[in-house]
N, C-alpha and C positions, 0 to 999 in steps of 0.2 A: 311174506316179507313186507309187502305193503302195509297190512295192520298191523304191527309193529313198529313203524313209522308213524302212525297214523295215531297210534296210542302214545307215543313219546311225544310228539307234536300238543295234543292235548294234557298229557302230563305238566310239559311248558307251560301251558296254557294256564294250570292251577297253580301252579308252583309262581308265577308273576301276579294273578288275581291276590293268592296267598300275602304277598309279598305290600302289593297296593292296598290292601285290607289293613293290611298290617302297621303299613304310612299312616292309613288315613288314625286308624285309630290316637298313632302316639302323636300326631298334629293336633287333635282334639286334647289331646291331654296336658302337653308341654308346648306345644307351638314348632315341634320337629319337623325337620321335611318340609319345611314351608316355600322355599322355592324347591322344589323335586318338579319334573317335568311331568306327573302327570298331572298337577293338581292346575299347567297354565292353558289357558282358554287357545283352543285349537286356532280360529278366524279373525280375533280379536288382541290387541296389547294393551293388559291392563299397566299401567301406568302414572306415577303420578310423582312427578320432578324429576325424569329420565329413572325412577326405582320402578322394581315391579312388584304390585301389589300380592302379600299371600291372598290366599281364598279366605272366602267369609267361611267362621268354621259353621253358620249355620248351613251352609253350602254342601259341605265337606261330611256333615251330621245327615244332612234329610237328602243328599242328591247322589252325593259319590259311592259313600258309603252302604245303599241301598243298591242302588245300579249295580256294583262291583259284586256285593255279594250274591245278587239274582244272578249273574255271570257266573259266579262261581259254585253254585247248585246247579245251571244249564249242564259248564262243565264235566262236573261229578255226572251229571245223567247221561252224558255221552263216554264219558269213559266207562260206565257201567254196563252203557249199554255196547260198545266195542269188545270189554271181555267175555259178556254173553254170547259174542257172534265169535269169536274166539274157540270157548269155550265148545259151542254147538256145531262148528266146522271140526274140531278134536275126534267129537264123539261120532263123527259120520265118517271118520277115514278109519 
């Protein structure tokens, strides 16, 4: 029961990576999603005449969109590696 939990949890996990992936690209393209909460700086308010500034899309090109997808290959390897343990706890009962 617990890996089954465990593997939904990390399904989450792709299916939101997916999703921010996803942001990011159509902001690089059209300027969509530009205030979407992931794209605003966690410690800091950018701001400028009480607006909030979108992200530089070179920001968005060389930082987010890098990070995000290395996140979402981690993912993939852990859920791979969850059905293999799945998988080989099967064949031992």
């Amino acid at each position: 029961m617990q890996m089954n939990a465990k593997k939904n949890a990390v399904l989450e996990r792709i299916k939101g990576l997916e999703e921010a992936i996803l942001k990011g690209h159509e902001y690089l393209e059209n300027g969509k999603h530009a205030s979407w909460h992931g794209f605003r700086p966690l410690f800091s308010n950018k701001t400028r005449g009480g607006n909030e500034l979108p992200p530089h899309k070179d920001w968005v090109k060389n930082v987010f969109l890098p990070r995000t997808e290395r996140a979402l290959r981690y993912a993939e390897k852990v859920l791979q590696r969850l059905e293999d343990e799945i998988t080989a706890r099967g064949k031992d009962n």
